[in-house]
N, C-alpha and C positions, 0 to 999 in steps of 0.2 A: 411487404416485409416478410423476410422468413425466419425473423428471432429463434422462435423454438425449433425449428427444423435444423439451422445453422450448429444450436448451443447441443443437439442429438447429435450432432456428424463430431462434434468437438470430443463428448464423450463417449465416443464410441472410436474416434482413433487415440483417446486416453487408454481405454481398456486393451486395445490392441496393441497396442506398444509398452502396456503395461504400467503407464504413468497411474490408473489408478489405483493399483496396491503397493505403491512405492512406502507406504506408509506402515504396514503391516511389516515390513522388512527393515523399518529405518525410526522405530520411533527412539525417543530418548533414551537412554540406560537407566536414569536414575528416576527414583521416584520425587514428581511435584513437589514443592514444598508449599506451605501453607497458604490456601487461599487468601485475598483478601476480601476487603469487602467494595462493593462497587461505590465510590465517590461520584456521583450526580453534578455535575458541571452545572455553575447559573445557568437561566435562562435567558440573562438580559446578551451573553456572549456571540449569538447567534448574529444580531443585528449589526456588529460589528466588521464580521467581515467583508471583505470589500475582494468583488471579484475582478476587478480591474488591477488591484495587487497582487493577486496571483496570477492574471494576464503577465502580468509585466517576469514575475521570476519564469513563467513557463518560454518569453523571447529572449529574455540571456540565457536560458540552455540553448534553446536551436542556436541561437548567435555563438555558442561554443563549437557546437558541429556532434557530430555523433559520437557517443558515449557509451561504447561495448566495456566489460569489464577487463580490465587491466591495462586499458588505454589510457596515452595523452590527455583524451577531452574527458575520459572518467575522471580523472584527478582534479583537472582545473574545473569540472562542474563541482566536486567533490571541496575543493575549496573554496569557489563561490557558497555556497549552502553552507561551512560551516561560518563562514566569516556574517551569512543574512543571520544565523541563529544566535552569533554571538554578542549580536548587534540587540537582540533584542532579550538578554538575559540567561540563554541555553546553553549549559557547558556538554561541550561532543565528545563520545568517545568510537574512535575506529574500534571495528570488529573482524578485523581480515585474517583470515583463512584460508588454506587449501587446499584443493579438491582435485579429481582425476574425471575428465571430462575427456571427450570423444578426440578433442584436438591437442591433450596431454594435460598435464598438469597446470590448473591456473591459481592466484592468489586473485581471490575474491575479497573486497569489502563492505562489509553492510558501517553505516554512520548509526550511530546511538547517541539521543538527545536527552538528557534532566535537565530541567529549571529551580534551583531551590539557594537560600540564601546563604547556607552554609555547606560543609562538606558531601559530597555524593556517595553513597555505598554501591557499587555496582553489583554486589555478593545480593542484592536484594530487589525484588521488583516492587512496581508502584499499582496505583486500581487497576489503570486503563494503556493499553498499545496504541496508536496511531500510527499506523504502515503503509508502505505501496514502494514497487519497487523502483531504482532511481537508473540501470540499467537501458541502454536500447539496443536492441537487436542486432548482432554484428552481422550486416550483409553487404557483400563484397563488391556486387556489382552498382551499387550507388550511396551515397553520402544519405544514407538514413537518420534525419532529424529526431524523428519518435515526438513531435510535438504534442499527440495525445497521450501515446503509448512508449514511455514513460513519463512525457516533461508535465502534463495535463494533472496527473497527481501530486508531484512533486511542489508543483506551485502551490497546490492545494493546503499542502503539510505545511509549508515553507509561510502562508499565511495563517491558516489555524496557530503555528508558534506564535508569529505577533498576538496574536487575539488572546491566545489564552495566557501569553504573558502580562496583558493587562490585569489577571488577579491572579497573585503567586499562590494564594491556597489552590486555586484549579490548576496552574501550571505545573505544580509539583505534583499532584497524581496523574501528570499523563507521561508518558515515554514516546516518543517520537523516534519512528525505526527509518532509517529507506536501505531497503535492499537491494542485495549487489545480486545477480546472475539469475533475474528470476527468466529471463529469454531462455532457451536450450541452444545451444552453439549450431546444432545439424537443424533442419527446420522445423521437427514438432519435438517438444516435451515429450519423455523418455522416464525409466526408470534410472536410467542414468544420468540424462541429461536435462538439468532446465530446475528451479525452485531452490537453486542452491543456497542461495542465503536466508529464507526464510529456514531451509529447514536446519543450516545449521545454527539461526537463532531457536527455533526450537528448542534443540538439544541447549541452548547456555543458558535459555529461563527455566530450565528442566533441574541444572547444577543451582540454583536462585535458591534462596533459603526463605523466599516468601514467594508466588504466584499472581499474577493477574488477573483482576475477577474477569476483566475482557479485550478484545482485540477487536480493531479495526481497521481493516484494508481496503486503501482505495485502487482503483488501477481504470484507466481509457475514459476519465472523467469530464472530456472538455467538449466534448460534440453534441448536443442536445438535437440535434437533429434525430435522431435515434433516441430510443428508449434505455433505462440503467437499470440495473437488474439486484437485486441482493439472493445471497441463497443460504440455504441451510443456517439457519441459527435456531435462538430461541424464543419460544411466543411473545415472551415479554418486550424484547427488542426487537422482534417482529410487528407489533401493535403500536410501539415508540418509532420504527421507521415511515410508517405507514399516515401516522399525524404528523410525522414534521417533513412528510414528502407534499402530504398536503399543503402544510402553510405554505410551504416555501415553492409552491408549483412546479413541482421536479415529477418528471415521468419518471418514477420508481417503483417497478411492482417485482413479485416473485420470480425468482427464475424457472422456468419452464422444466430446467434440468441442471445437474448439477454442472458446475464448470471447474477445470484445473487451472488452480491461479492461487497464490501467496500465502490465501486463509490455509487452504488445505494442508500445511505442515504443523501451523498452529489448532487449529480443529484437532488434528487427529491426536496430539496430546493431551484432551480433553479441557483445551480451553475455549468456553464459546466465543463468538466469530461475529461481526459485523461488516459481509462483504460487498462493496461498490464497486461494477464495474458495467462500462458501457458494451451496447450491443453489438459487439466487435467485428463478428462475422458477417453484419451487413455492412458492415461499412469496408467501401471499396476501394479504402486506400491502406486497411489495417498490413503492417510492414511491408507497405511498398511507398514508391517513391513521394507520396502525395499526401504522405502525415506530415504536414506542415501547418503553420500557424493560419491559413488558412480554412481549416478547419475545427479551430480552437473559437471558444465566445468565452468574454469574459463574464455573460451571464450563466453560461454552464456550470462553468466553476465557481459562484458565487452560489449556488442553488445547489451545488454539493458542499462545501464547506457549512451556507446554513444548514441544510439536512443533516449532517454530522453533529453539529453541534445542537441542533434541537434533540436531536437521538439520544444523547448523552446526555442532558438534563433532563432525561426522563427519570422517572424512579425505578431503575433496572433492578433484578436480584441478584 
């Protein structure tokens, strides 16, 4: 295995191209609005989900075909997802956007999920984010599925909604995001290019007249062949990932080094961060032709949605 050596070269052609101080340059205008407080999800929620249901949403995305932003199969993935959330009590709101990227101007979409019985305030945020982007890599020379990298989270989120719909006090403190353009269009992440919708979710929780006590993003969650990595947060949800990686026998330990991926626009507005992502750089089919469902378990992804949802009925600050 070369995890840490891999997740060094990663951040070391961040700083070179300058993907890591994108953030110093680009954070929100406006000042937070008021923290909340962190709401502790049950712990019976865990045992619930069923990683064979997020199997199943992560093959209707590949059965869609590749899903670069502002494509055909973005849309129709785009409307499968909201029609599975609506199905299970999520009212969705598009967040699309436009941006000046390397191959001109795109309109990006990130999807925004509430669950609650009555009216929605969008003007206000809820405890907790559950994120990961819903994007795949637009590469030209073959029909890129993205079955880990993105459809593997997506299924993930897509059944956390069922599960936590099962108790509408937990489902209303969570926000459910998927982001549009977290790929960078030329082939590495840039100052310019690549985390576009996370960061211009950033900047809309930033206008929010209430705050997040926290955020969690998952991204490349379906391959247990490999080890999953979390990075930079804090001790508390450090020590709560740490037991419910345990129960749930998920190889999930620290990152060796920091990684650029979806947390880092919400981090660096000073919301802490609860990042999953698998060990990308060893795996020898990361965007290329052979992210296929072949390499997806539905025990992966059953062993990340538990772990998520043990983390979150921990007693976080």
């Amino acid at each position: 295995m070369k995890s840490r050596g891999a997740l060094v070269v990663v951040l070391l052609l961040a700083i070179a191209t300058g993907a890591f101080f994108f953030l110093k340059k680009d954070k929100p205008a406006s000042t937070p609005g008021q923290r909340l407080p962190f709401t502790k999800l049950p712990t019976g929620l865990a045992a619930q989900f069923s990683g064979d249901k997020a199997y199943a949403h992560v093959k209707a995305l590949c059965e869609i075909g590749p899903r670069p932003p502002a494509s055909p199969g973005y849309e129709t993935a785009l409307a499968y997802v909201e029609k599975d959330l609506a199905s299970n009590g999520w009212t969705t709101q598009r967040q699309s956007f436009t941006a000046a990227t390397p191959k001109g101007p795109i309109t990006f979409t990130n999807l925004l999920a509430r669950h609650a019985s009555g009216a929605i305030d969008w003007t206000k945020s809820v405890s907790t984010v559950i994120s990961g982007h819903f994007d795949t890599k637009e590469i030209g020379a073959f029909k890129f599925l993205g079955a880990n990298d993105s459809g593997s989270s997506t299924g993930v989120i897509l059944e956390l909604g069922r599960v936590l719909a099962s108790d509408a006090a937990a489902a209303s403190s969570v926000e459910l995001v998927l982001f549009d353009g977290e790929e960078a269009l030329l082939p590495n992440i840039t100052f310019t290019d690549g985390l576009y919708g996370s960061k211009s979710f950033a900047h809309l929780i930033s206008r929010r007249a209430t705050w997040p006590a926290l955020a969690v993003v998952l991204d490349i969650v379906g391959d247990q062949k490999y080890p999953f990595f979390y990075s930079e947060t804090t001790p508390a949800i450090s020590a709560a990932a740490d037991a419910a990686a345990k129960e749930h026998a998920m190889d999930l330990k620290v990152a060796p080094s920091p990684i650029i991926d979806d947390h880092v626009p919400l981090r660096d507005t000073g919301l802490p961060c609860f990042h999953i992502i698998g060990a990308f750089m060893d795996q020898p089919y990361w965007h290329k032709a052979g992210d296929t469902l072949e390499n997806i378990s539905a025990e992966a992804l059953e062993k990340t949605g538990r772990t998520t949802l043990s983390t979150l009925s921990a007693q976080l600050p």
